[in-house]
C-alpha positions in Angstrom: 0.4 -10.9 8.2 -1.0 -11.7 4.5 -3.7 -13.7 6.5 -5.5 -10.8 8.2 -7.3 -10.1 5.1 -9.1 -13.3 5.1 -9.8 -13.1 8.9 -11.5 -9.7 8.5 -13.4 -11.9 5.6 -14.1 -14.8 8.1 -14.8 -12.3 11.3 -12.0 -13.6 13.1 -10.5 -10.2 14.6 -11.4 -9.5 18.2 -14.8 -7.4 18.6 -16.6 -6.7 21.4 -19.8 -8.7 20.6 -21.7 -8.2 24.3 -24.1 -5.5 22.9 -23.1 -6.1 19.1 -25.0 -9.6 18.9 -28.4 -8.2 20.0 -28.2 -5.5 17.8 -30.7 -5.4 14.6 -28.8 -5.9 12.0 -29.5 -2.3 10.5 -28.0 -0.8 13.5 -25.0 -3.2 13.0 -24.7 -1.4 9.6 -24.7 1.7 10.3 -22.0 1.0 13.8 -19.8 -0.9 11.3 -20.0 1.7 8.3 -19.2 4.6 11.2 -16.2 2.4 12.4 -14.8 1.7 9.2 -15.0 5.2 7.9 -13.7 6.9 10.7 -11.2 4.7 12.5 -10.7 1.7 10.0 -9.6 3.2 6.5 -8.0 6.5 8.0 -5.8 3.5 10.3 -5.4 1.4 7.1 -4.1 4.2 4.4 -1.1 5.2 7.6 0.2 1.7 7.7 -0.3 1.5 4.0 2.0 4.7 3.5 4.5 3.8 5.8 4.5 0.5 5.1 5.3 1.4 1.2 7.7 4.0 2.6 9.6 1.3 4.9 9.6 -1.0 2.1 10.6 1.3 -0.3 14.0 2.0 1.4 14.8 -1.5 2.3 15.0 -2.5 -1.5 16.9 0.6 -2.5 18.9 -0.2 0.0 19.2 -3.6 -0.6 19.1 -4.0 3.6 20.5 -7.0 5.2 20.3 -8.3 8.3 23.6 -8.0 10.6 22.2 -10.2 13.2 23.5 -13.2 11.1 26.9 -13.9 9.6 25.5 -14.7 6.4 24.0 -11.3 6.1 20.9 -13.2 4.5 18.2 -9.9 2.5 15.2 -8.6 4.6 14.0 -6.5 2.0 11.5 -9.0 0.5 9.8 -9.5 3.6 9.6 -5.9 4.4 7.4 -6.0 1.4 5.4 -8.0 3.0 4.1 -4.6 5.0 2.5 -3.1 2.3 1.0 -5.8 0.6 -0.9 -6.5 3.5 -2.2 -3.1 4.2 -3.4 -2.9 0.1 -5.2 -6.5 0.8 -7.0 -5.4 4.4 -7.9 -2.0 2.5 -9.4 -4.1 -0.4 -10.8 -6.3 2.0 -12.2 -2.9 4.2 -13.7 -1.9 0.9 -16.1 -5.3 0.7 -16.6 -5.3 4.3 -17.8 -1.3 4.1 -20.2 -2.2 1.2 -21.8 -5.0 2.9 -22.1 -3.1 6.4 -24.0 -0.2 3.9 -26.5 -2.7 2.6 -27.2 -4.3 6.0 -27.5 -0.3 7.4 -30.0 0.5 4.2 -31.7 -2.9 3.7 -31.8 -4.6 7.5 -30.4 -7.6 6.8 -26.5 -9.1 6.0 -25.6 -9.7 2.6 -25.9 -13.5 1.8 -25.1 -13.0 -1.9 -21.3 -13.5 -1.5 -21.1 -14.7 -5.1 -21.8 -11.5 -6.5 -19.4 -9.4 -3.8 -16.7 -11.6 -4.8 -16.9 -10.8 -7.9 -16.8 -7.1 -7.3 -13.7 -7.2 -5.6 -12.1 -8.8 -8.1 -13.1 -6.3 -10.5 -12.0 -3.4 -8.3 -9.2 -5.7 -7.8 -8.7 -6.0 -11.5 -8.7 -2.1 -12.2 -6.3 -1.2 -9.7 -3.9 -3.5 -11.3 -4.5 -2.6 -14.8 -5.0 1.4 -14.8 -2.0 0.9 -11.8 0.1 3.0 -10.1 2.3 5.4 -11.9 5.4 4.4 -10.5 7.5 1.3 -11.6 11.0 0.4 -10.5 14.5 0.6 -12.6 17.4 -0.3 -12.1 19.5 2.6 -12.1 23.1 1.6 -13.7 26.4 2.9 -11.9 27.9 6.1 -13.7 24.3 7.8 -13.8 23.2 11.1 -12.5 19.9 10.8 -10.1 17.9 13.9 -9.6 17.0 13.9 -5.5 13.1 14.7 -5.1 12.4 15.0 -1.2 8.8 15.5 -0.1 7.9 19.2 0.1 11.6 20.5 -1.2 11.8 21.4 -5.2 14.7 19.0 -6.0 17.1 21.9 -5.6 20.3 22.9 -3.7 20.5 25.9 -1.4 22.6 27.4 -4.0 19.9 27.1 -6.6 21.1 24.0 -8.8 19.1 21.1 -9.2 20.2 18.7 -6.6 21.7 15.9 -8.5 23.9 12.8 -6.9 26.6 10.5 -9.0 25.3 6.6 -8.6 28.5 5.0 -6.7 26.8 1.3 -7.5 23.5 0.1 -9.3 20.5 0.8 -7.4 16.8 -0.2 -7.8 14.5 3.3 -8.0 10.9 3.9 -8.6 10.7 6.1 -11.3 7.4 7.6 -13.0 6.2 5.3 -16.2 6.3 8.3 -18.2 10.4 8.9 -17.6 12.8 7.6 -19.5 16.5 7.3 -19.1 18.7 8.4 -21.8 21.3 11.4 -22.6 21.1 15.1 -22.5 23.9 17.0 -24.0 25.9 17.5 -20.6 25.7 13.9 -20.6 23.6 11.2 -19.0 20.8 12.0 -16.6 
């Protein structure tokens, strides 16, 4: 899976080149900037979300397989989901901007140099200005407030919905928390 980046790169994926090839390459452009806006990115960002999402609870989880007696972890190659959906959209990104030059200028970017280059610095600013979120380990002992999407973290009777860790777990947390001690205890 952590290939299909560099096959989008190298043209590898299938694509239905009987009218394609005898195209101009200006009306190449503007076919490939329509596809990847409408069908490519809006396809990418689902597996991307769902990916994270599926990954997300196989390491909080810990999962293991039960197909093996040895119960060997799955979770770091459930990982492997979302990565690949953050290096095809990166990858979507350079392949959008060259399909807007070729649809704008006529002709294919040969300057990969410079596009490489780009990326990395898109690359670069997505790692450093990064995403809010980074993951704790959450001792045993500690109270967890529950935040499901759409609800307000609250229990039908009104009190914040709050669970007792049985064991340590891994959970993403905003940067800007902090664990420490409130005066009903530890939160």
């Amino acid at each position: 899976m952590l290939g299909a980046a560099y096959t989008l790169l190298k043209k590898g994926h299938i694509r239905t080149d009987f009218f394609y090839n005898n195209w101009s390459p200006q009306r190449q452009g503007k076919t490939d900037t329509i596809m990847y806006v409408l069908f490519y990115f809006p396809g990418i960002l689902f597996f991307l979300i769902a990916g994270w999402d599926y990954a997300a609870h196989s390491w909080t989880t810990f999962e293991r397989t039960s197909l093996s007696p040895w119960r060997p972890i799955i979770y770091p190659f459930k990982t492997v989901i979302p990565v690949t959906a953050f290096l095809l959209l990166v990858q979507g990104v350079s392949e959008l901007i060259k399909s807007i030059h070729a649809w704008k200028r006529g002709e294919w970017v040969l300057n990969l140099e410079l596009l490489g280059i780009l990326m990395l610095l898109i690359l670069l600013a997505v790692i450093f200005v990064g995403f809010p979120i980074s993951f704790h380990p959450v001792p045993r002992g500690h109270r967890l407030r529950v935040h499901r999407p759409g609800g307000d973290g609250l229990r039908p009777d009104g009190h914040p919905d709050v669970r007792m860790m049985q064991e340590e777990v891994l959970a993403a947390v905003p940067c800007s928390s902090s664990w420490g001690t409130s005066s009903r205890g530890r939160t």
